[in-house]
N, C-alpha and C positions, 0 to 999 in steps of 0.2 A: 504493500500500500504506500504511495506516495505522500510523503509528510509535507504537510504545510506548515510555512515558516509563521509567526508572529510577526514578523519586521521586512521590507525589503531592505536588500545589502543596499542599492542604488535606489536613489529616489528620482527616477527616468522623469516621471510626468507628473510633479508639482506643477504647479500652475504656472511660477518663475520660469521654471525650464523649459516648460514644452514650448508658453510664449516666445521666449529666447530661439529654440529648436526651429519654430515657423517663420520667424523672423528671417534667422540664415537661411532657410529654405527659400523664403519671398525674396532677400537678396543675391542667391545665385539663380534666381530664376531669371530674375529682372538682367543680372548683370548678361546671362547666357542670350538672354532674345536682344536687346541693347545689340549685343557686339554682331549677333546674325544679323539685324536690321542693318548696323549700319558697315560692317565690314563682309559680313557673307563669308563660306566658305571657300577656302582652297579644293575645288573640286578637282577630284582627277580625271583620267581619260575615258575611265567610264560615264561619266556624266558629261563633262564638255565635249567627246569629240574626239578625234584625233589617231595619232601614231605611235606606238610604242614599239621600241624596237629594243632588245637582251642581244649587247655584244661581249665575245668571249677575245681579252688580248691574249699574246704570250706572254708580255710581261707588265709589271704597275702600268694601268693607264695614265695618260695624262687629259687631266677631265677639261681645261682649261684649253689645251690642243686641240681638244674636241667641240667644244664650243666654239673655239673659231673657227674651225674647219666647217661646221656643219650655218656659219653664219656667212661666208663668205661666199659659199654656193647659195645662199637666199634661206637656209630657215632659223626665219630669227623666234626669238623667245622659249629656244628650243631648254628642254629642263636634262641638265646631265648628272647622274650622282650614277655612286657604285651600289652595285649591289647584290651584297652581302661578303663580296670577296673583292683586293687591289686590283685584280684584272678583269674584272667582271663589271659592266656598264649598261644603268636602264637608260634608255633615250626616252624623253616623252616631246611629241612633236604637236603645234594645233593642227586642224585638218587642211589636208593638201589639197590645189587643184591634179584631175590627171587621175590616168586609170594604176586602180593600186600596186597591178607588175611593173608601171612605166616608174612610179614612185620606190618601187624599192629596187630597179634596176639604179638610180639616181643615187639611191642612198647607199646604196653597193660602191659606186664608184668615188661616190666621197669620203666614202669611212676608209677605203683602202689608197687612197691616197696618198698616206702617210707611211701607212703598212701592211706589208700583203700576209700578215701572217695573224687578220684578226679573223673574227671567226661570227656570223650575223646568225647567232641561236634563234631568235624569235622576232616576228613581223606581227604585228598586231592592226588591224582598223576597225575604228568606232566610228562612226558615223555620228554629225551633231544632234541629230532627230532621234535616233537611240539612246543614245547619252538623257538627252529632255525626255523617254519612255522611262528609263529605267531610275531618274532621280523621282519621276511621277509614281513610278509603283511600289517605292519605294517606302515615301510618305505615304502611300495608302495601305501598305502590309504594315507599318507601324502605329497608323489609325487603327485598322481593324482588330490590332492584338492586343489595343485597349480596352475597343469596344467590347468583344469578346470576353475580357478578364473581367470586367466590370457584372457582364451577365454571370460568369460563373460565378465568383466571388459573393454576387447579390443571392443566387441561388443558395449555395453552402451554406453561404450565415445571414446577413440582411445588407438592406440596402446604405446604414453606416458606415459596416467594414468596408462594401465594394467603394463606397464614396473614398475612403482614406486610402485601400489600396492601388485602387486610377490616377488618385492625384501621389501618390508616394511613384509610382511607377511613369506618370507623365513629368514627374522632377526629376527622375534618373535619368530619360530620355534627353528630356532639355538639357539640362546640363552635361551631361555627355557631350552632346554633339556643340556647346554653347564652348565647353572648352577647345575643341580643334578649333574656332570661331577667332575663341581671342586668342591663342597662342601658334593660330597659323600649318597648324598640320595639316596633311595631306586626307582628303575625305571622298573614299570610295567605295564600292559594293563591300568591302572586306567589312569597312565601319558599320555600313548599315546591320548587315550580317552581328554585327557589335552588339550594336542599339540592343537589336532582337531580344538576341542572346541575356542582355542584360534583365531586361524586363522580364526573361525567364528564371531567371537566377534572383533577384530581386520580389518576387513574387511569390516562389517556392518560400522566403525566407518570411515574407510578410505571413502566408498562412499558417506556416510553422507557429506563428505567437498568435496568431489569431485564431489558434485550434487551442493553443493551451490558455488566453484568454476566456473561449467560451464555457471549458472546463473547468475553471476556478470561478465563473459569476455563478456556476451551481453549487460548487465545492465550498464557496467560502461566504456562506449565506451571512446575510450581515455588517459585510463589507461595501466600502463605496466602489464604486466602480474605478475609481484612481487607485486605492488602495489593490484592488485584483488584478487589474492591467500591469501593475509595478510588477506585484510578484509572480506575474506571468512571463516578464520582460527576463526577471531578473534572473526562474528558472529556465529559459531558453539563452542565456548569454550565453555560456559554454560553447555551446552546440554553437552558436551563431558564432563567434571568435572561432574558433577551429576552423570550422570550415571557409570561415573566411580566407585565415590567413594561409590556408594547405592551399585553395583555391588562387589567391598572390602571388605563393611561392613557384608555381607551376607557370602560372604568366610572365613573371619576371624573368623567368627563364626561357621562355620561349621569347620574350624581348628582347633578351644580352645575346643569345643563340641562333634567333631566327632568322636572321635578316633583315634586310632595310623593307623587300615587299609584307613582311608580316607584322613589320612593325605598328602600322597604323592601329589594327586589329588589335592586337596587344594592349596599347595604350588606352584605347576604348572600353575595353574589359576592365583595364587594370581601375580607371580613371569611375566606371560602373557600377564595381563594384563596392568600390570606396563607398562612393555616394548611396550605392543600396541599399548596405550596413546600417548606414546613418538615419535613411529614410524610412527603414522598417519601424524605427522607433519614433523619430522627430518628426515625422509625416503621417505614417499609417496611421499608427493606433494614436497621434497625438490628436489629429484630425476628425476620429471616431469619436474620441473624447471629448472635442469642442460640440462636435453633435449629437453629447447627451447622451450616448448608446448604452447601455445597462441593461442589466438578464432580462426584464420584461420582453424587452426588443426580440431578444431571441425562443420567447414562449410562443409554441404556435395556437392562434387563437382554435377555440372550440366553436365545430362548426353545428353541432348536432342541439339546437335550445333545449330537450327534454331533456341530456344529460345533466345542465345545466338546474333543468327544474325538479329533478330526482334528486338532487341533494340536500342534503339536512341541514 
């Protein structure tokens, strides 16, 4: 049998706190839509458009060489970084006129220019009208994976919780992607893939406390509802802190490890999860708590009036 404590060790949702908790919440939200309104993302080639081409050298490239090589033949604004090893080079190009064999017989002749012993692994075209499909279906798989958790969420327990866990889950997403906004990273299918992912993870950890929530407003008959949420909080940290941080450590490693194409992804995750952590508490359930939620909410009312009139 599970012991209930007298005390929580943490006092998560005082009234001080949680207020505090929505606060930073309201101002990473604001700062994240701010910086998308007026700076917008660094979108990649999946979304704008364009050419990607993976060259393999023999030896360190020189990325600088290649920038001007590849600006002197005409493609200016071209994006050069390595990636994930000294001889290994992503090209990202905007979209070219011209049929895409005549284009990479072009780019054939410019890269080797310099040196005939490079080696053109991968030609890539996105098209600008693809790019605008695939940033459109993108926001719209991220709408519907709210709408959807909201129905669910509303179903399992009431329409409280889903309220705190859409907007805990719509503050991951924002600020997620609010952070590539203001600090200028690279934002591509891999990110969105991200977002998702978060909101999965981020949710899983919401129900988690809102399953041991619903269990202690019948457990701990007597108590106010701040008082049952604390020590619902406080017996799920554990679990919450572990998997967090075993979840971290896995990511950081595929960051220092993976390369520069998986890096975005990583960072999304890492940057996700953070904020999920935090949300589960300072958003979810602080959210439910401003809207009153307490065991009544969760009795289902009786539909039958005789049982009702059959009692003593």
């Amino acid at each position: 049998m599970r012991l209930i404590k007298d005390k929580t060790s943490i006092d998560f949702l005082s009234k001080t706190r949680r207020r505090i908790g929505l606060a930073v919440s309201v101002v990473l939200v604001t700062a994240s839509l701010v910086s998308l309104a007026t700076r917008g993302l660094e979108f990649g080639i999946d979304f704008t458009g364009g050419i990607l081409l993976e060259i393999g050298y023999p030896q360190a490239a020189d990325l600088e060489l290649i920038r001007s090589d590849l600006a002197d033949e005409g493609y200016e604004n071209a994006q050069v970084q390595l990636f994930g090893e000294e001889n290994v080079v992503m090209v990202r190009l905007p979209p070219q006129e011209g049929a895409a064999d005549e284009i990479r017989e072009r780019l054939q002749q410019t890269l080797h220019a310099n040196d005939e012993g490079i080696e053109l692994r991968r030609v890539e075209f996105v098209s600008p009208q693809v790019g605008s499909e695939l940033a459109e279906q993108g926001a719209l798989a991220t709408i519907f994976a709210l709408l959807m958790i909201f129905l669910y969420v509303m179903i399992r327990f009431q329409w409280k919780f889903s309220a705190g866990a859409v907007a805990a889950l719509a503050h991951d997403a924002i600020v997620t992607v609010g952070f590539f906004s203001i600090f200028g990273f690279a934002f591509d299918l891999t990110v969105v893939a991200a977002v998702l992912a978060v909101i999965g993870y981020s949710l899983n950890d919401t129900v988690v406390v809102f399953d041991r929530i619903r269990e202690n407003f019948f457990a701990l008959r007597g108590r106010t509802s701040e008082e049952a949420m604390n020590i619902s909080i406080n017996e799920t940290l554990a679990r919450t802190i572990i998997t967090g941080l075993t979840t971290l450590l896995v990511l950081v490693a595929l960051l220092v490890f993976g390369g520069e194409s998986i890096a975005p992804f990583s960072i999304a995750l890492i940057v996700g999860i953070v904020v999920g952590t935090y949300s589960s508490t300072y958003t979810a359930s602080a959210t439910a708590l401003e809207l009153n939620v307490n065991a009544q909410d969760l009795i289902e009312p009786v539909k039958d009036q005789s049982l009702i009139d059959d009692l003593p």
